[in-house]
C-alpha positions in Angstrom: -53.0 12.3 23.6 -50.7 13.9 26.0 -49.0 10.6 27.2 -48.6 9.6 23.4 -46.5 13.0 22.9 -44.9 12.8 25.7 -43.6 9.3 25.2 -42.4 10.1 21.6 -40.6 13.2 23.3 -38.7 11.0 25.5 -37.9 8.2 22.4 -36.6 11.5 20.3 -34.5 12.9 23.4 -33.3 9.2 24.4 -30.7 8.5 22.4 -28.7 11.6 22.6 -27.9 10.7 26.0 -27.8 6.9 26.5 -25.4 5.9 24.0 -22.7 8.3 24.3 -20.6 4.9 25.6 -21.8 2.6 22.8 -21.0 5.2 19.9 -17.3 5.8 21.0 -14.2 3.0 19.9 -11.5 3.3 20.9 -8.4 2.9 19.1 -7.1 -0.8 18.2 -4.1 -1.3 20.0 -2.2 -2.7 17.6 -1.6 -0.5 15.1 0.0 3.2 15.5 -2.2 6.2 14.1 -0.6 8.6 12.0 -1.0 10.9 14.7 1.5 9.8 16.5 3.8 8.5 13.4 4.6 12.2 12.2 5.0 14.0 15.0 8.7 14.1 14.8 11.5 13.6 12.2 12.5 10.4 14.0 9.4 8.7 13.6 8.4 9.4 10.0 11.7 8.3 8.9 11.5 4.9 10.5 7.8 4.8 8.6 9.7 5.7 5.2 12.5 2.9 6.4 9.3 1.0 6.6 8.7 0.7 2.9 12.0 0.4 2.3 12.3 -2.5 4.8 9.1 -4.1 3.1 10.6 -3.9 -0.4 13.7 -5.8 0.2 12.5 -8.2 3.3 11.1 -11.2 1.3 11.1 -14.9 0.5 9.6 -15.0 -2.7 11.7 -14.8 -5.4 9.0 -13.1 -8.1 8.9 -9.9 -6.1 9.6 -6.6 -8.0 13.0 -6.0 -5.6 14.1 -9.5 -5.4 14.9 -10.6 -8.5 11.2 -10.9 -10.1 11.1 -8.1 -12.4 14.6 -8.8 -13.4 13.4 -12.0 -14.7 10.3 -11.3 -15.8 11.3 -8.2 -18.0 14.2 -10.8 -19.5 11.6 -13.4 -20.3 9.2 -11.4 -22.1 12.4 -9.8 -24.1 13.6 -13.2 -25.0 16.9 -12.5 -23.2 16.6 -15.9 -22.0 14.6 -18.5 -22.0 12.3 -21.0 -19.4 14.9 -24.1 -18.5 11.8 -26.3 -18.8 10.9 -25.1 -22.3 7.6 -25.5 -22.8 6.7 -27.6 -19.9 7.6 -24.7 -17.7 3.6 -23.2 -16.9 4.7 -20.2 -14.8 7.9 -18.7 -17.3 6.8 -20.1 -20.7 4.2 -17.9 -20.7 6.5 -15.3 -20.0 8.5 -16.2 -23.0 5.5 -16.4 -25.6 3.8 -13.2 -24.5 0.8 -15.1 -23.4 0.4 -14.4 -19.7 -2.7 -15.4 -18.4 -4.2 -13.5 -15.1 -3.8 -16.9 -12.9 -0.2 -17.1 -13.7 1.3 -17.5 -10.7 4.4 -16.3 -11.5 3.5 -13.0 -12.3 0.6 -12.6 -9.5 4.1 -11.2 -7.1 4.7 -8.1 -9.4 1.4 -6.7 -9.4 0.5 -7.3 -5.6 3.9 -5.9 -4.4 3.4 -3.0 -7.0 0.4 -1.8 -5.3 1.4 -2.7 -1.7 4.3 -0.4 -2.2 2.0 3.0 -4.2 0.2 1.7 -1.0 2.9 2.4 1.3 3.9 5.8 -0.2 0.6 7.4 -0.3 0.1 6.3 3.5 3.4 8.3 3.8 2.7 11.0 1.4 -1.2 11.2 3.2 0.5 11.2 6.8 3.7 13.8 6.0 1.0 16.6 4.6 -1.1 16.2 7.1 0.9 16.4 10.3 0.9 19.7 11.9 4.0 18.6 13.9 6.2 21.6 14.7 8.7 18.5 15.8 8.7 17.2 12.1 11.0 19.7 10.4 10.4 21.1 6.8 14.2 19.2 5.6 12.4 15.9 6.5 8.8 16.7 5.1 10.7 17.4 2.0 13.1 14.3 2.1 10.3 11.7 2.9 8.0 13.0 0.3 10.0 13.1 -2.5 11.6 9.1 -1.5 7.6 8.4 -1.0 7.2 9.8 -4.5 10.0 8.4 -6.4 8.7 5.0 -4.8 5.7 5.0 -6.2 6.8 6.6 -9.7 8.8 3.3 -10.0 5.9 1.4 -9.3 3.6 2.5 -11.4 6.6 2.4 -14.0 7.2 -1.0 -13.0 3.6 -2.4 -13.4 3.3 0.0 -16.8 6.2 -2.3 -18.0 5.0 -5.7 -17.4 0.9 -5.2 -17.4 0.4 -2.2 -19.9 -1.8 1.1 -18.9 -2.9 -0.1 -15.1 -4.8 1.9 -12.7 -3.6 5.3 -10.8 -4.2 4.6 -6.6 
């Protein structure tokens, strides 16, 4: 009876000292913790130029800042019309109000809405919760209300084109 007890004793104080090692990660080494993005004004403006820089750096032409929206918004108006007329499968739709959830056209606007509310809140999430006396109260200020305006437009954006959509 003793050796049973004492062999459960040792399985119950076991693991709070062997796997001290195993339970610990470190962090990955190729990505920056927010830590050590907001610790000065220097550094949390060049995440906010970030979003910015993700916004207008692009190759597709269906994004919300690169023309997509622009077209989009005209199509479903009937300020113009498809150049293929009703051949066209991605812009027809568009035209007739009858957008489908596989259009590819349209697929662009609602991704890059929500990578850029995305962005902001990461912004919005790191600015309030720095503790940085380096990051000045001029800069919280500035960044959070660009981070806010961003995603307003967003969500105004995807409101347009997709009707009530979901708050992130």
């Amino acid at each position: 009876m003793k050796k049973n007890t004492i062999s459960w004793l040792m399985l119950a104080i076991l693991p709070a000292f062997s796997c001290s090692k195993l339970i610990e990660i470190d962090p990955p080494i190729n990505t920056v913790g927010t830590d050590k993005v907001f610790q000065n004004d220097e550094k949390a403006n060049a995440a906010l130029a970030g979003l910015y820089s993700t916004m207008i750096n692009t190759t597709d032409m269906n994004t919300l800042c690169f023309g997509g929206a622009t077209l989009a918004g005209s199509l479903l108006s009937g300020e113009i019309y498809p150049s293929l007329g009703s051949i066209d499968e991605t812009y027809n739709p568009l035209y007739n109000n009858n957008v489908l959830s596989d259009n590819g056209g349209i697929l662009p606007l609602w991704k890059d809405g929500y990578k850029y509310i995305y962005i902001a809140n990461t912004l919005l999430d790191g600015i309030a919760g720095s503790n940085s006396p380096a990051l000045t109260d001029s800069a919280r200020r500035q960044i959070t209300g660009e981070a806010k305006l961003i995603r307003a437009w967003a969500h105004m954006q995807l409101a347009q084109f997709f009707g009530p959509v979901p708050w992130s």
